[in-house]
PyMOL commands that place a pseudoatom at each C-alpha (Angstrom):
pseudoatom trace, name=CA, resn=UNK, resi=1, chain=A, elem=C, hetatm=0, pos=[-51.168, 26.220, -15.000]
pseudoatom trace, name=CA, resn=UNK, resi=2, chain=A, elem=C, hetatm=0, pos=[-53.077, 24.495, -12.082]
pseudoatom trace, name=CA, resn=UNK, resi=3, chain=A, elem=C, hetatm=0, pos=[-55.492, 22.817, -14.448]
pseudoatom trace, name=CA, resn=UNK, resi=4, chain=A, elem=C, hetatm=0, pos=[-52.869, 21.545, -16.985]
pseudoatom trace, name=CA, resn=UNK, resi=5, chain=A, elem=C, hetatm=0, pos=[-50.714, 20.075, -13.569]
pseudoatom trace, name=CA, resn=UNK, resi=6, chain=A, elem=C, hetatm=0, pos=[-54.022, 18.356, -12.294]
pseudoatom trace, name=CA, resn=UNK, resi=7, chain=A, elem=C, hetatm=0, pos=[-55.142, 16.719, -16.035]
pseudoatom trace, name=CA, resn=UNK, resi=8, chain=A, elem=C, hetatm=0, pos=[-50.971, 15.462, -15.682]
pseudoatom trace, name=CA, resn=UNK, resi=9, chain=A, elem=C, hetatm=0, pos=[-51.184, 14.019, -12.652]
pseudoatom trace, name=CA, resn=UNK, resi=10, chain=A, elem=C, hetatm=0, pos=[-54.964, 12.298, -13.307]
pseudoatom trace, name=CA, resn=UNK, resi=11, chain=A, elem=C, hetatm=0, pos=[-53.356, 10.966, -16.783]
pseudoatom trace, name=CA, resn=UNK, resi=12, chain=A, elem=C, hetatm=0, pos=[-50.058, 9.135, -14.884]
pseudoatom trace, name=CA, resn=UNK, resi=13, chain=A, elem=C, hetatm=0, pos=[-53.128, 7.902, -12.445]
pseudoatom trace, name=CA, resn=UNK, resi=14, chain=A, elem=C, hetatm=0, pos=[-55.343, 6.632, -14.927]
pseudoatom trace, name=CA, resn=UNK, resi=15, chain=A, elem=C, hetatm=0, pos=[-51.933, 5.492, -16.867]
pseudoatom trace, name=CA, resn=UNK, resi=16, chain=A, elem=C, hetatm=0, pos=[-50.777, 3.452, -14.111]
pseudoatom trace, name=CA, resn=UNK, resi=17, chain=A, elem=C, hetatm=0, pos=[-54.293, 1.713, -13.167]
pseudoatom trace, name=CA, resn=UNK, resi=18, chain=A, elem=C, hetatm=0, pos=[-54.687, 0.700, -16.590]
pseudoatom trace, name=CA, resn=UNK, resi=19, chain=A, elem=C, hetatm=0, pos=[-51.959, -0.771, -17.466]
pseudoatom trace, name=CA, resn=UNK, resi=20, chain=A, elem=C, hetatm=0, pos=[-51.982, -2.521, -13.592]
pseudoatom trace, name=CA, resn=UNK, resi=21, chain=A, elem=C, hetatm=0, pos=[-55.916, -3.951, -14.032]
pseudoatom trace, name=CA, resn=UNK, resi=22, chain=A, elem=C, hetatm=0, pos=[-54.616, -5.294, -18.138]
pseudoatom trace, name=CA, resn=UNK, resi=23, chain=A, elem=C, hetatm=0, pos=[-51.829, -6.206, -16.854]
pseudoatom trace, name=CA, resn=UNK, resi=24, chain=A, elem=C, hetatm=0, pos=[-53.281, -8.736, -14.255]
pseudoatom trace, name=CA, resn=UNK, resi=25, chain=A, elem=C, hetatm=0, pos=[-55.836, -9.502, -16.781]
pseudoatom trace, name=CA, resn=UNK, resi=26, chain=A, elem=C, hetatm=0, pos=[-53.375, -10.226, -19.394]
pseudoatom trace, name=CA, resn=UNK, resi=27, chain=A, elem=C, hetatm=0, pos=[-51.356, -12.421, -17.115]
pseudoatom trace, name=CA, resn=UNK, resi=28, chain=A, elem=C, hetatm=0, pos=[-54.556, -14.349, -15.747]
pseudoatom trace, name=CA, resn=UNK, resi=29, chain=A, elem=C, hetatm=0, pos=[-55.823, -15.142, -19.280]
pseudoatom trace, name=CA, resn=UNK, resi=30, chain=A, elem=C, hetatm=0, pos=[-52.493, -16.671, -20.171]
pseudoatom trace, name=CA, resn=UNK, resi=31, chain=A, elem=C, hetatm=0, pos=[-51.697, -18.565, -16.764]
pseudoatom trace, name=CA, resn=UNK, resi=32, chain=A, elem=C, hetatm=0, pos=[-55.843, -19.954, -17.175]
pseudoatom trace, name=CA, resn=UNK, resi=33, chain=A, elem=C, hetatm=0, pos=[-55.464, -20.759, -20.842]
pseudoatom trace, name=CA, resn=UNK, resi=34, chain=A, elem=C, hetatm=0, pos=[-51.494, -22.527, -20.353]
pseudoatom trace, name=CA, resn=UNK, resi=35, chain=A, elem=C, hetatm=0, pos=[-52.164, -24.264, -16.766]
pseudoatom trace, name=CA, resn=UNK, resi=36, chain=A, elem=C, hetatm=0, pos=[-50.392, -24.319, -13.723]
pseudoatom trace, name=CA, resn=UNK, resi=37, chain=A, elem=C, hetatm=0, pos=[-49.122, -27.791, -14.783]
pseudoatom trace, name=CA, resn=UNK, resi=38, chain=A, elem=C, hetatm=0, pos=[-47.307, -25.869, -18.213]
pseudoatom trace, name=CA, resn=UNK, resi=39, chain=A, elem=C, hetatm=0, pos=[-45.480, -23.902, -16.066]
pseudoatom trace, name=CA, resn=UNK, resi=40, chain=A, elem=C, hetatm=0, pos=[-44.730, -26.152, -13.144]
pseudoatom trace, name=CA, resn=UNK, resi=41, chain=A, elem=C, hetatm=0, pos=[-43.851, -29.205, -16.102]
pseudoatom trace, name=CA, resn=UNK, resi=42, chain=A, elem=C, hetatm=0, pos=[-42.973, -27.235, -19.628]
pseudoatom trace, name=CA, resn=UNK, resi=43, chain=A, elem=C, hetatm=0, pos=[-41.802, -24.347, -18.698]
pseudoatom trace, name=CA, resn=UNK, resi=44, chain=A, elem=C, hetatm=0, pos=[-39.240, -24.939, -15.680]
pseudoatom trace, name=CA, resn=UNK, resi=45, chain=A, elem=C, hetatm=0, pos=[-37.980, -27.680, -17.796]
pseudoatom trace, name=CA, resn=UNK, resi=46, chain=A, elem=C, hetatm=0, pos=[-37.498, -25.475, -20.977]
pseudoatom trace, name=CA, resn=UNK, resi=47, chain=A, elem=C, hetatm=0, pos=[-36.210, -22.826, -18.427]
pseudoatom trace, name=CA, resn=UNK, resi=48, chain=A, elem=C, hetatm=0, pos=[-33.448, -25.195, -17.034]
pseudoatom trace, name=CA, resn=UNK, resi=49, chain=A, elem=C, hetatm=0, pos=[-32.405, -26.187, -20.505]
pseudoatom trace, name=CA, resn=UNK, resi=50, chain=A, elem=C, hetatm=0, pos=[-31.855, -22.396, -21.555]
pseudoatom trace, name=CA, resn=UNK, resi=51, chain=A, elem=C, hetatm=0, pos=[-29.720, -21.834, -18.702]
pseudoatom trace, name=CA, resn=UNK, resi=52, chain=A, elem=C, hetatm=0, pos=[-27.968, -24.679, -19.072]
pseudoatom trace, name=CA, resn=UNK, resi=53, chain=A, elem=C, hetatm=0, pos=[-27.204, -24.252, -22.855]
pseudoatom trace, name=CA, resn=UNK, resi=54, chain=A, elem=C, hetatm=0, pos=[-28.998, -27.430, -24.007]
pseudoatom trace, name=CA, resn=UNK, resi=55, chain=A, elem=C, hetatm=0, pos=[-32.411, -25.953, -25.220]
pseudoatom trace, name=CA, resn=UNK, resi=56, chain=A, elem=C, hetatm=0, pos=[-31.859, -26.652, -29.122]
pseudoatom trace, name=CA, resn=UNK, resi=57, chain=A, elem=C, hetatm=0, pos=[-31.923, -23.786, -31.350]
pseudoatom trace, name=CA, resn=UNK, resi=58, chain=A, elem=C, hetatm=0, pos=[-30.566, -21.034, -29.889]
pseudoatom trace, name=CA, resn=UNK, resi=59, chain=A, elem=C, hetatm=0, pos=[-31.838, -18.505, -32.155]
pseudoatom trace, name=CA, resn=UNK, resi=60, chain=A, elem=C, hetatm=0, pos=[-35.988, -19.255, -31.255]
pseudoatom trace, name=CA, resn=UNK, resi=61, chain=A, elem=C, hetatm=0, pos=[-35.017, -18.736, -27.634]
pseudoatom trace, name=CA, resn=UNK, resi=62, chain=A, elem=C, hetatm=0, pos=[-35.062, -15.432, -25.771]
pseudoatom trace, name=CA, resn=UNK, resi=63, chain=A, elem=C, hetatm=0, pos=[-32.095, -15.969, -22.997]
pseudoatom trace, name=CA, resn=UNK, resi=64, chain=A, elem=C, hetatm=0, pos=[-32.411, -12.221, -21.795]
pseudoatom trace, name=CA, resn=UNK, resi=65, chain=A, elem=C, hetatm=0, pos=[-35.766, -13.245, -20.392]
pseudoatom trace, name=CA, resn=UNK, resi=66, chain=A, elem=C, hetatm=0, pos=[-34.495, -16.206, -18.884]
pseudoatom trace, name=CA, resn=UNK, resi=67, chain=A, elem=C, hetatm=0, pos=[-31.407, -14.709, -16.977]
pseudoatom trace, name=CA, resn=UNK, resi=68, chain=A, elem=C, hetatm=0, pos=[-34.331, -12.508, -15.718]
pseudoatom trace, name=CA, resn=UNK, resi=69, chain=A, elem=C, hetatm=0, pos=[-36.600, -14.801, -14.842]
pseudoatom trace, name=CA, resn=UNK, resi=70, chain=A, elem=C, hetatm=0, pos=[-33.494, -16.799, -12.829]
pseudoatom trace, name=CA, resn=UNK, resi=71, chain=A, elem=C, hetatm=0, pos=[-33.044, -13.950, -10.513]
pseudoatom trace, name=CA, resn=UNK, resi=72, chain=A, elem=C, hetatm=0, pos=[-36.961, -13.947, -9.815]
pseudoatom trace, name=CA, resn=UNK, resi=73, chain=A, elem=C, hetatm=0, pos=[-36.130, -17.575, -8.387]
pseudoatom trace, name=CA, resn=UNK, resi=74, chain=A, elem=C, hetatm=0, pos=[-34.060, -16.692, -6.577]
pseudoatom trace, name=CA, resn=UNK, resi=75, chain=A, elem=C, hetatm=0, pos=[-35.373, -14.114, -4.978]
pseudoatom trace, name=CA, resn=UNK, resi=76, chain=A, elem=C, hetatm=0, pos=[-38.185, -16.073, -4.321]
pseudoatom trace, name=CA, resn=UNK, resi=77, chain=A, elem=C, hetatm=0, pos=[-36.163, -19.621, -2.834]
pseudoatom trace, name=CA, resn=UNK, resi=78, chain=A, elem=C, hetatm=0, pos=[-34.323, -16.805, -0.230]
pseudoatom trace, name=CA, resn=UNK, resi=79, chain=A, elem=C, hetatm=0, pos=[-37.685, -15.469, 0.363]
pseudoatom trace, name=CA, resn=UNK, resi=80, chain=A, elem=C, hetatm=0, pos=[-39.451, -18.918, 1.145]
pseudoatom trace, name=CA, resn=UNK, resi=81, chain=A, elem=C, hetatm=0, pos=[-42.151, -18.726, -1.839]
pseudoatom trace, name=CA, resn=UNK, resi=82, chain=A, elem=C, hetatm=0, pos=[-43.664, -21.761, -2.351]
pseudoatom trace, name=CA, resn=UNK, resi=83, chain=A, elem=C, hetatm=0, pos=[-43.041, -22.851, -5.942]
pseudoatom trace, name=CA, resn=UNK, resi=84, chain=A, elem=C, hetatm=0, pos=[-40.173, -20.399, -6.867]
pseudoatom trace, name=CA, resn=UNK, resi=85, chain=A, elem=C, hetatm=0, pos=[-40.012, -21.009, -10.282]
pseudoatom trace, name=CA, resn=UNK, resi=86, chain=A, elem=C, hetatm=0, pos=[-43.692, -20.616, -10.766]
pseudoatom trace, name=CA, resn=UNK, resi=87, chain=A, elem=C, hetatm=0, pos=[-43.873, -17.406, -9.033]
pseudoatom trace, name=CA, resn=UNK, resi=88, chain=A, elem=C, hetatm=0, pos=[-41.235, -16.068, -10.628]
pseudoatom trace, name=CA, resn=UNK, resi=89, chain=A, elem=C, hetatm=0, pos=[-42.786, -16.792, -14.439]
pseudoatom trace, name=CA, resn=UNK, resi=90, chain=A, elem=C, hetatm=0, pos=[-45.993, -14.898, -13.333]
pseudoatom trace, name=CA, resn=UNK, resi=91, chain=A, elem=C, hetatm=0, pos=[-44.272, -12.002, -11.962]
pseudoatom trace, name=CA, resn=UNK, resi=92, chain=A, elem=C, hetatm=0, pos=[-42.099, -11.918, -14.980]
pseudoatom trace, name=CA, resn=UNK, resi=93, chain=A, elem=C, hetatm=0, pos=[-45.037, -12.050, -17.181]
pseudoatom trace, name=CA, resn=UNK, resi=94, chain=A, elem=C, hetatm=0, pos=[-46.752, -9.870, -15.057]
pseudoatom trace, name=CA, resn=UNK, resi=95, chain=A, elem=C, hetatm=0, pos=[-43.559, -6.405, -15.234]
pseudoatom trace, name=CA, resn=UNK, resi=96, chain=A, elem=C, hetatm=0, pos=[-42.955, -7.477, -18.910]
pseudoatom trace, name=CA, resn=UNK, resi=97, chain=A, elem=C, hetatm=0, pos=[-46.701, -6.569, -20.088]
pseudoatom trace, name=CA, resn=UNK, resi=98, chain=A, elem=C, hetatm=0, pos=[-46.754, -3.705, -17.345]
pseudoatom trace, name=CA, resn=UNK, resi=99, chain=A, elem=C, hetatm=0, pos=[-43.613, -2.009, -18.983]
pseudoatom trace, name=CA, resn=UNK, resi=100, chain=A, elem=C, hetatm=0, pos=[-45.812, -2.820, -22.449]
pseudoatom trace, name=CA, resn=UNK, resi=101, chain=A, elem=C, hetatm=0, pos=[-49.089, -1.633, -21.478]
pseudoatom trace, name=CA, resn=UNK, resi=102, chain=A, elem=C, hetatm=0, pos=[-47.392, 1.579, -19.841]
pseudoatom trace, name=CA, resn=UNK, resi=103, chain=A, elem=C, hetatm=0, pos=[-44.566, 2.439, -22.461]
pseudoatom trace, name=CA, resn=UNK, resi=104, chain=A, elem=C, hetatm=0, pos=[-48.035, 2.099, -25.390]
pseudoatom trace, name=CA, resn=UNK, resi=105, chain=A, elem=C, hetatm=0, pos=[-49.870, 4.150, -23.157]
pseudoatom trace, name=CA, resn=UNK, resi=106, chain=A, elem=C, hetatm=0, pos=[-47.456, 6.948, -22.916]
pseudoatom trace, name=CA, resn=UNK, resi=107, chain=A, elem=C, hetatm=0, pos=[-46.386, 6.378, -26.437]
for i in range(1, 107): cmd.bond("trace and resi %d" % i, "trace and resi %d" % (i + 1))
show_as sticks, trace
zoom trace
């Protein structure tokens, strides 16, 4: 009963690392291969449209993301972060492929 309790608990470890360290990894491969200036130009732009209900084609946008990624901003403008909106994309990114990596792994 012991043995089967420690091979849980070392599984939610290993779980958790894993799906932190691909998670960064993940998130730094798409920051290097988009740019700082994508996000800071392109995306905030793109952003602003979706919440203001001007981005085009409503059905190729994901607006659950963006009302997410909103509160990330501000959060981080009350918090002082430099470059809110930035922050808050990575972070987004960041959760949204922790939840994936995590939810495959228990899966």
């Amino acid at each position: 009963m012991m043995d089967r309790l420690a091979n849980k608990k070392l599984f939610w470890i290993w779980l958790l690392v894993a799906a932190i360290l691909l998670s960064i990894a993940s998130v730094y491969a798409q920051v290097d291969y988009l740019g700082l200036r994508f996000l800071k130009v392109q995306q905030v732009k793109v952003h602003g449209q979706m919440m203001e209900g001007v981005a085009g084609n409503p059905w190729q946008y994901r607006i659950l993301a963006d009302l997410a990624v909103e509160q990330f901003i501000k959060l981080f403008n009350k918090a002082g972060v430099s470059s809110p909106a930035v922050s808050a994309f990575i972070t987004f990114r960041f959760l949204q492929n922790l939840l994936i990596f995590l939810f495959a792994g228990i899966y």
